[in-house]
Every structure is written in C-alpha cells, then in structure tokens.
C-alpha positions as CSV (number, residue, x, y, z in Angstrom):
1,X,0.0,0.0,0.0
2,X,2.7,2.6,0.7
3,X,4.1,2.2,-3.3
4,X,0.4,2.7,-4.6
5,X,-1.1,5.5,-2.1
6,X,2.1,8.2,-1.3
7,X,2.4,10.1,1.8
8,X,0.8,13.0,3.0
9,X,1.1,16.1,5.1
10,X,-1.6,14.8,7.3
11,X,0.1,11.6,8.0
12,X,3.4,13.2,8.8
13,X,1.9,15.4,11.0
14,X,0.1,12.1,12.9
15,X,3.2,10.6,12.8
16,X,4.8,13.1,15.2
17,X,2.3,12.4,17.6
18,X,2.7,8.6,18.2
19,X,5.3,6.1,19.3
20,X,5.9,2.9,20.4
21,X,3.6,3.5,23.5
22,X,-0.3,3.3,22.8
23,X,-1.4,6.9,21.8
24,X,-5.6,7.5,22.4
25,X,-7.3,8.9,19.3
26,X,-8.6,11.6,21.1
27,X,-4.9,12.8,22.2
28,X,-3.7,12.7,18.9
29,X,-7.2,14.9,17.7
30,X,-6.0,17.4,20.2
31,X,-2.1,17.6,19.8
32,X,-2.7,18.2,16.0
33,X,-5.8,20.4,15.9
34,X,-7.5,18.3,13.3
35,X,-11.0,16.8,13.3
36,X,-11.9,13.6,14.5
37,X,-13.1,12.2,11.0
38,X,-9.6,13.4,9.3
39,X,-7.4,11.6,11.7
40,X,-9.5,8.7,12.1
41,X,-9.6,8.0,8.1
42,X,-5.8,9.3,8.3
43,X,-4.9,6.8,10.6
44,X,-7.2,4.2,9.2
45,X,-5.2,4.3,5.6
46,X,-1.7,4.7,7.9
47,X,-2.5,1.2,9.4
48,X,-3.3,0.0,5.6
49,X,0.1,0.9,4.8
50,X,1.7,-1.0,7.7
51,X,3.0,2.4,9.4
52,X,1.6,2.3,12.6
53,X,-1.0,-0.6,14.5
54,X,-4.5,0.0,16.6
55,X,-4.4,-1.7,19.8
56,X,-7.9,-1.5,20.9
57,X,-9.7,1.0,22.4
58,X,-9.0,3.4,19.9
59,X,-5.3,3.3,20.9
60,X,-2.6,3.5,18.0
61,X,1.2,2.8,18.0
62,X,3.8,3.0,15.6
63,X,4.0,-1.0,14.0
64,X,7.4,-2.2,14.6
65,X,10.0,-2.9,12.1
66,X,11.0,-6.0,11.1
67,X,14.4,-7.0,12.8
68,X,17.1,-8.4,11.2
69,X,17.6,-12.8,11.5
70,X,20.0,-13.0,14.7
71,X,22.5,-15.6,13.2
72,X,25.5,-17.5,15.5
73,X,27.9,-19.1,13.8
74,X,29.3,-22.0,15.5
75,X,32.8,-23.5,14.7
C-alpha cells in the first residue's frame, strides 16, 4: 500500500504524535488540531500501509519494524 497511495502532510503530521507507546485517538485529535473524522480516516489508511497498528480502544502505536535474522555461527 505505501508504493500505490504516497504520503501525506496529514500523516506526517500524525506521525509526530505517536510512538511505540499506545497513543488515544482523542490525544492525537488534540495535539494536532484536526478533526476527529480526518485523523480517524488518516490513521485508518496509515495502518493499511503498515505504518503504525491499533491496539484496541481506539489506541494506535507506531508498528514495529521488522528485525534483522539473529544468526550464530558456531565452529
């Protein structure tokens, strides 16, 4: 989704707003001055695009990256 649909102002805006900790819809509507429709479709297409993850409630934090394979290499 993030090659067909490009990013916007709105999202980078959102984006400043939430982090790894869960982040209430209604704190984010606040911080940014934006209406609650914009940032819920916002972050609706965000977590389309594998940016960020709801966690119930109408709680959203950034979606974690995948980490590289830990590899030992035993002799």
């Amino acid at each position: 989704m993030k090659e067909l649909i490009p990013p916007t102002d709105t999202e980078s805006l959102l984006l400043k707003q939430i982090g790894t900790e869960p982040t209430h819809i209604d704190e984010i509507c606040r911080a940014c001055g934006l209406s609650a429709s914009t940032v819920s479709s916002t972050l609706t297409m965000m977590e389309l695009k594998g940016m960020i993850k709801q966690l119930g409630a109408m709680n959203y934090a950034l979606a974690r990256e995948t980490r590289e394979e830990y590899r030992v290499i035993v002799e």
